[in-house]
C-alpha positions in Angstrom: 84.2 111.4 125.1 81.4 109.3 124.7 79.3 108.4 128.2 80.1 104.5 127.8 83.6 105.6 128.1 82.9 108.2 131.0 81.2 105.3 132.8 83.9 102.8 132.4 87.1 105.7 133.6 84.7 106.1 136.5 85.2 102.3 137.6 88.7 101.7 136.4 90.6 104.9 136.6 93.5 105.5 134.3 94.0 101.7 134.0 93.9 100.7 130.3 90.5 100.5 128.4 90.2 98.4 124.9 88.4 100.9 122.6 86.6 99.9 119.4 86.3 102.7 116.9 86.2 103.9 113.0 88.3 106.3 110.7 87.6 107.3 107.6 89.6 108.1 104.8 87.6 110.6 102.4 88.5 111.5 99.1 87.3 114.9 96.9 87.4 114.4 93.4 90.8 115.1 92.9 91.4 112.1 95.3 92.8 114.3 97.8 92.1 112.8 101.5 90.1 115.4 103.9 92.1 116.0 106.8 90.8 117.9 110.5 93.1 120.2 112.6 92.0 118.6 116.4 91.7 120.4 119.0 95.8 119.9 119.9 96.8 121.0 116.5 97.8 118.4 114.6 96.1 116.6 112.0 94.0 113.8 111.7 91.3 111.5 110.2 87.7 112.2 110.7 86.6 109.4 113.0 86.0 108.0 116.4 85.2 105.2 119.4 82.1 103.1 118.8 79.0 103.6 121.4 77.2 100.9 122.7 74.8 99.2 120.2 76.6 100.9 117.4 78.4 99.1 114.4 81.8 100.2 113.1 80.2 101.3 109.9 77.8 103.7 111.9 80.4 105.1 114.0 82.1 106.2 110.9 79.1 107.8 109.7 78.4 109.6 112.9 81.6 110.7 113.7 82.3 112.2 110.2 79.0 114.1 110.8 79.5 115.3 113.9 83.4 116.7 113.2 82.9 117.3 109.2 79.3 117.9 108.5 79.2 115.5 105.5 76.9 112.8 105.2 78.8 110.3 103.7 77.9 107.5 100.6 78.9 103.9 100.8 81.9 103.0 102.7 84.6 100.4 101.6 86.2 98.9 104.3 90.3 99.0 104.0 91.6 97.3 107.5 91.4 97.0 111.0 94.1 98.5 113.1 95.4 96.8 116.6 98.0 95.5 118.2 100.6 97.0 120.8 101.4 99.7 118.6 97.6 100.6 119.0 98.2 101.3 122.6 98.0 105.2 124.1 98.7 106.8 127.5 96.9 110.1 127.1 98.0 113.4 128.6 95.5 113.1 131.6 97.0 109.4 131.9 94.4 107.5 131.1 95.3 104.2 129.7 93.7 102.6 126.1 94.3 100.0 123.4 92.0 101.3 120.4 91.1 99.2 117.7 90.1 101.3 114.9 88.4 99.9 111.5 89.8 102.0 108.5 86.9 103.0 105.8 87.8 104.9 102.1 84.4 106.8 100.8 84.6 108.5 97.6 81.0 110.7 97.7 79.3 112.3 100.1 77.0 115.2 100.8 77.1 118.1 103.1 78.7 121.2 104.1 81.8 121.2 104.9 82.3 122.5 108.9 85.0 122.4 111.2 82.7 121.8 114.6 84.7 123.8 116.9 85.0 121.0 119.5 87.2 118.4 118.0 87.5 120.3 114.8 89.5 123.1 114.2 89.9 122.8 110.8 89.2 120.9 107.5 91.2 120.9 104.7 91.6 118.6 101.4 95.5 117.1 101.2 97.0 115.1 98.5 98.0 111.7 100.0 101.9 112.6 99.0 101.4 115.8 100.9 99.9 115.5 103.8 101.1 117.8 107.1 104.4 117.1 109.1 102.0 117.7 112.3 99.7 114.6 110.9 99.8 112.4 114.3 101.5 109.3 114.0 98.5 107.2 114.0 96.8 108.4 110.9 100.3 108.7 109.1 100.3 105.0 109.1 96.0 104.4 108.1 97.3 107.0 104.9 100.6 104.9 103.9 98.4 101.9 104.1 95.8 103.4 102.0 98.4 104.6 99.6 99.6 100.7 99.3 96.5 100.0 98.2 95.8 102.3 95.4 94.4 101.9 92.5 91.0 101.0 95.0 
């Protein structure tokens, strides 16, 4: 959790937070979309909240880094995600509406390398195939990728 955010629980409790951040959908030449096994155990998107100074764009870049190890190459931008479906209570009951810009990116450089903090694991999926224990959340930034294609 980033220190803005640390900052901000410290003054409003579990009351709810609006949240700016980036996924990022990222293909392997096969077009298969790069999943992480969190921390919980389900699957997800690489991506996360935006720090302070910090554009969408960057925190998509940063983010990736810091869960995947891959730097990544230019970034389309697909959507933005918000709305009352965008709202989360989280098991510590904190409170937060997220609103989450979707990004594709097609090359990119690196090692691939689970972190061990919010990455247990990284693994290519086809987009028809993707885990049962995908959280809801990403399920729906994949189905509207998949409306999209060919990109």
């Amino acid at each position: 959790m980033s220190n803005y955010v640390q900052e901000m629980r410290a003054l409003v409790g579990h009351r709810p937070l609006l949240l700016a951040g980036s996924n990022v959908i990222i293909l392997n030449s096969a077009g298969h979309i790069l999943l992480q096994q969190r921390i919980n155990g389900c699957w997800g998107l690489p991506g996360g909240l935006l720090e302070l100074g910090e554009s969408l764009e960057d925190t998509a870049r940063r983010e990736v880094l810091e869960e995947t190890g891959l730097q990544l190459g230019p970034l389309q931008f697909l959507n933005v995600f918000s709305g009352e479906k965008y709202f989360f209570t989280l098991p510590n009951q904190d409170q937060l509406h997220v609103i989450t810009a979707l990004y594709l990116c097609r090359f990119y450089t690196g090692e691939m390398v689970a972190d061990g903090e919010e990455s247990l694991n990284l693994m290519f999926f086809p987009a028809e195939e993707i885990p049962a224990s995908t959280e809801d959340e990403y399920k729906e930034y994949i189905a509207y990728y998949k409306t999209k294609l060919p990109i």
